[in-house]
C-alpha positions in Angstrom: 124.9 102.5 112.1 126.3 101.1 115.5 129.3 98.6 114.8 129.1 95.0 116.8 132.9 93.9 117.5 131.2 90.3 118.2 130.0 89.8 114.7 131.8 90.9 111.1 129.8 92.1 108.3 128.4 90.0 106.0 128.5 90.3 102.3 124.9 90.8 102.5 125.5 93.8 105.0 127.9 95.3 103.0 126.3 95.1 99.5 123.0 97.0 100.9 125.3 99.7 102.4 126.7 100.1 99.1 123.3 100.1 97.5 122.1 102.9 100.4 124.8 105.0 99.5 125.0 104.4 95.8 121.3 105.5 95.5 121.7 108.2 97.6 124.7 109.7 94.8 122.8 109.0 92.0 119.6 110.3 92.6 120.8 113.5 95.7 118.0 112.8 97.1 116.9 109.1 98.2 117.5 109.0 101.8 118.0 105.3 103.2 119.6 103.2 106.3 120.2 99.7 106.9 117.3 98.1 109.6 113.8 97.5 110.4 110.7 99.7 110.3 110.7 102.0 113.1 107.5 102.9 114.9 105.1 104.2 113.0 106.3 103.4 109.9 105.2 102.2 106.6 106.1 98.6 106.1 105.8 96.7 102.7 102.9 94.5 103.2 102.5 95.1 107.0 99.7 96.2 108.8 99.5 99.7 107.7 96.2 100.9 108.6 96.9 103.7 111.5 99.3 104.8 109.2 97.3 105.4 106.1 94.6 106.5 108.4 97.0 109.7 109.9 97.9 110.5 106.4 94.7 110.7 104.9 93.1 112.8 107.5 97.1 115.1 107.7 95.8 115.6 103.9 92.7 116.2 104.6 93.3 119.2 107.0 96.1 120.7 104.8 94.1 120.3 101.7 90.4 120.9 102.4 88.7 122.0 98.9 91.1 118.8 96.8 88.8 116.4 98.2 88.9 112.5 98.6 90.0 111.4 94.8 93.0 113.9 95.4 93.9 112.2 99.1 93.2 108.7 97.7 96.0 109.4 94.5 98.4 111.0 97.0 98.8 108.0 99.4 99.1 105.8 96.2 101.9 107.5 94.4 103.5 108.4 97.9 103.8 104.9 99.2 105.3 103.4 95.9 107.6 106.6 94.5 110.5 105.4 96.8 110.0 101.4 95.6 110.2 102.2 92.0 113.0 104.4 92.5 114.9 101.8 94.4 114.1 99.3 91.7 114.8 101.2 88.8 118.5 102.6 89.9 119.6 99.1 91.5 118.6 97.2 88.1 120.5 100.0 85.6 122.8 101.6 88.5 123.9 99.2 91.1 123.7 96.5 89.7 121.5 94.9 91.9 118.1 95.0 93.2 117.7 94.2 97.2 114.6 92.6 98.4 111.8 95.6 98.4 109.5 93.6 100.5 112.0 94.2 103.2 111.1 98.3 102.9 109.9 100.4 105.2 109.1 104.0 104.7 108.6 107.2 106.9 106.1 109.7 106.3 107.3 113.8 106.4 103.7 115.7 106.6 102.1 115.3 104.0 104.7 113.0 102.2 106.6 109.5 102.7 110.4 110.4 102.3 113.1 108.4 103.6 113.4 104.2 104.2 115.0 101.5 105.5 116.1 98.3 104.6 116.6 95.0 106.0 119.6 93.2 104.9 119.1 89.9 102.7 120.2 88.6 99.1 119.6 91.0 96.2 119.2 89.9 92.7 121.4 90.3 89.9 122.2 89.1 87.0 121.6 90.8 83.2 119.9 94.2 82.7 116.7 92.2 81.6 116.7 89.7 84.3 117.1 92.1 87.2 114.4 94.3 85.5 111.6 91.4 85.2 112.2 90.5 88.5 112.0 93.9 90.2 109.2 94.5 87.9 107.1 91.9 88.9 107.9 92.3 92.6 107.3 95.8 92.4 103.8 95.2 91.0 103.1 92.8 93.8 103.7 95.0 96.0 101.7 97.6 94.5 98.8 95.4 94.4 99.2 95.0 98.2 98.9 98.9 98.9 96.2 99.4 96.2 94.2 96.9 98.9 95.7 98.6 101.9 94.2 101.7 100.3 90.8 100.9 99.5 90.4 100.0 103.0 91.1 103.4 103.9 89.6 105.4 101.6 88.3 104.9 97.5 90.9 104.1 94.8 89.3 103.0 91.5 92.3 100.3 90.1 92.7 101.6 86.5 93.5 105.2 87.5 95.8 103.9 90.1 97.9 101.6 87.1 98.5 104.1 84.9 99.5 106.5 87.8 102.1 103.5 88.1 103.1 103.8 84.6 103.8 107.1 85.2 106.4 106.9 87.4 107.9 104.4 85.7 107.8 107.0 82.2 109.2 109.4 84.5 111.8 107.3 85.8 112.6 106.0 82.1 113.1 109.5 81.2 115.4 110.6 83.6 117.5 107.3 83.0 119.8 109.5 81.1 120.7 111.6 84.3 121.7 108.0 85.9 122.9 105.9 82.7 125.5 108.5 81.0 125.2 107.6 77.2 121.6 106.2 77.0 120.0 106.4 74.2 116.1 107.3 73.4 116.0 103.4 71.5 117.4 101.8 74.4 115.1 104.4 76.9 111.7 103.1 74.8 113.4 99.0 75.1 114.0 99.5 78.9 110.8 101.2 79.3 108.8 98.4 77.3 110.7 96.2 79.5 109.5 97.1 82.7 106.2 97.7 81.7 105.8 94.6 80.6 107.1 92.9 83.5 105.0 95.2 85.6 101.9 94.5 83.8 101.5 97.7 82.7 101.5 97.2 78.8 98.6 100.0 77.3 99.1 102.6 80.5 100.8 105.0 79.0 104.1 105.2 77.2 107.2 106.9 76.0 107.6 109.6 72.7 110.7 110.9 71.2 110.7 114.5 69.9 112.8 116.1 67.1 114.4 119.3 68.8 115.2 122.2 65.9 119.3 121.4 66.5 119.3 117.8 65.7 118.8 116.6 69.1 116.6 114.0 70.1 115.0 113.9 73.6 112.4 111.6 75.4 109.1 112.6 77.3 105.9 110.9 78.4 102.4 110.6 77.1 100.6 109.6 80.1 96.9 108.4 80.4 96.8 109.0 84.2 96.4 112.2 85.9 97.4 113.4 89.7 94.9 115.5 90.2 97.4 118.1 91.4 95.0 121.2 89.9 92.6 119.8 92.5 95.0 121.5 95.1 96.9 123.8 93.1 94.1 125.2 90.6 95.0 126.1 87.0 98.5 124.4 87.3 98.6 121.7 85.2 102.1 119.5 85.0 103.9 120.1 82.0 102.9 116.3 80.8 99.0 116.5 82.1 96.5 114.1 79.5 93.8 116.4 80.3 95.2 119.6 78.8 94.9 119.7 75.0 97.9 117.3 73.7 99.1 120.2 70.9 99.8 122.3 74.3 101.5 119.5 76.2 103.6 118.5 73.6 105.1 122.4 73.5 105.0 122.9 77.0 107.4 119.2 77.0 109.2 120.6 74.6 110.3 123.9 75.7 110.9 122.2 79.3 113.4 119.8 77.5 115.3 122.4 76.0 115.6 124.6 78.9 116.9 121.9 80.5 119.4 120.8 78.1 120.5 124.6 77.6 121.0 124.4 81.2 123.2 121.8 81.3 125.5 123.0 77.9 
């Protein structure tokens, strides 16, 4: 970021650099800078038809027997993972939640990695305010790239919601990585929190399992599917509503435990 000598910093300035690099710490692996979109990027409600255009055909050619339901999910969830995360860690992280309109997002392949932010006002405030806010921003602007979308390619609106939800279950989960302490009840609250600010109520949800020591851990039970196996046949995710739910509840399970064993 080049300085100017001519004009200081303003609190704005500095309170997204400290979001940039706060994000960046907690998560190892949101990349960010301060600034506009630059060319050929993604822009929050811009005009981002070329864009969704390239990627769909980029998917096309590296996945040719997924076909278009596959390439239609993977612009969706690409375009809105980096949003959610931004939301999520500056409501129960920072402290803050800049303005996500103000996002733009650059695309890696066959994935969108990386953004950058304009500088303006962030919200804060209590836990709950921050998260109805971002919430309903966030679904605003998902609404927006659901239409982008559909102008591109076909993207049925109830699959693409509870794909939503999903990364918000995800992201619930893995508060206890950011938020050192959390507990599963205050996981489900947050969780039924956001969702309902999101309008997502019904998508999907959160479960607690009993582990064999005593521990307690959290994991999703999802109504929405990514269609990975299209690509990547006979690998279902570990969470997948279309495998047999006896099956997905072990396979959660033993993926909790390995990683709790892993961190002890």
């Amino acid at each position: 970021m080049t300085r100017n000598f001519l004009f200081a910093p303003s609190a704005d300035d500095i309170a997204l650099t400290r979001f940039i690099a706060t994000a960046d710490a907690v998560s190892g692996f949101l990349k960010g800078a301060p600034g506009g979109p630059l060319p050929g990027w993604y822009q929050m409600g811009g005009n981002n038809l070329d864009f969704l255009q390239h990627m769909n055909a980029h998917l096309a050619l590296s996945f040719p027997a997924a076909g278009q339901p596959f390439y239609a999910v993977r612009l969706w969830t690409n375009v809105l993972w980096q949003p959610a995360y931004i939301a999520v860690l500056g409501a129960h992280v920072v402290g803050s939640v800049p303005n996500m309109g103000l996002l733009s997002q650059a695309r890696q392949n066959n994935d969108i990695n990386g953004y950058r932010l304009l500088s303006s006002p962030q919200v804060s405030g209590s836990l709950e305010t921050m998260i109805d806010h971002a919430g309903r921003q966030l679904r605003a602007l998902a609404d927006v790239a659901l239409a982008e979308i559909n102008t591109v390619t076909k993207l049925k609106r109830v699959p693409a919601l509870r794909l939503l939800t999903d990364r918000m279950l995800s992201l619930m989960v893995r508060l206890k990585d950011y938020v050192p302490g959390i507990s599963p009840q205050e996981q489900h609250h947050y969780c039924a929190l956001w969702l309902d600010a999101m309008g997502l109520t019904g998508m999907g949800t959160l479960e607690t399992l009993d582990l064999q020591d005593g521990r307690q851990v959290v994991i999703t039970a999802r109504k929405g599917c990514c269609l990975d196996y299209l690509a990547f046949p006979d690998a279902y995710c570990a969470s997948c509503p279309k495998q047999d739910d006896a099956l997905r509840l072990k396979r959660q399970r033993d993926d909790a435990v390995a990683e709790l064993d892993a961190r002890d």
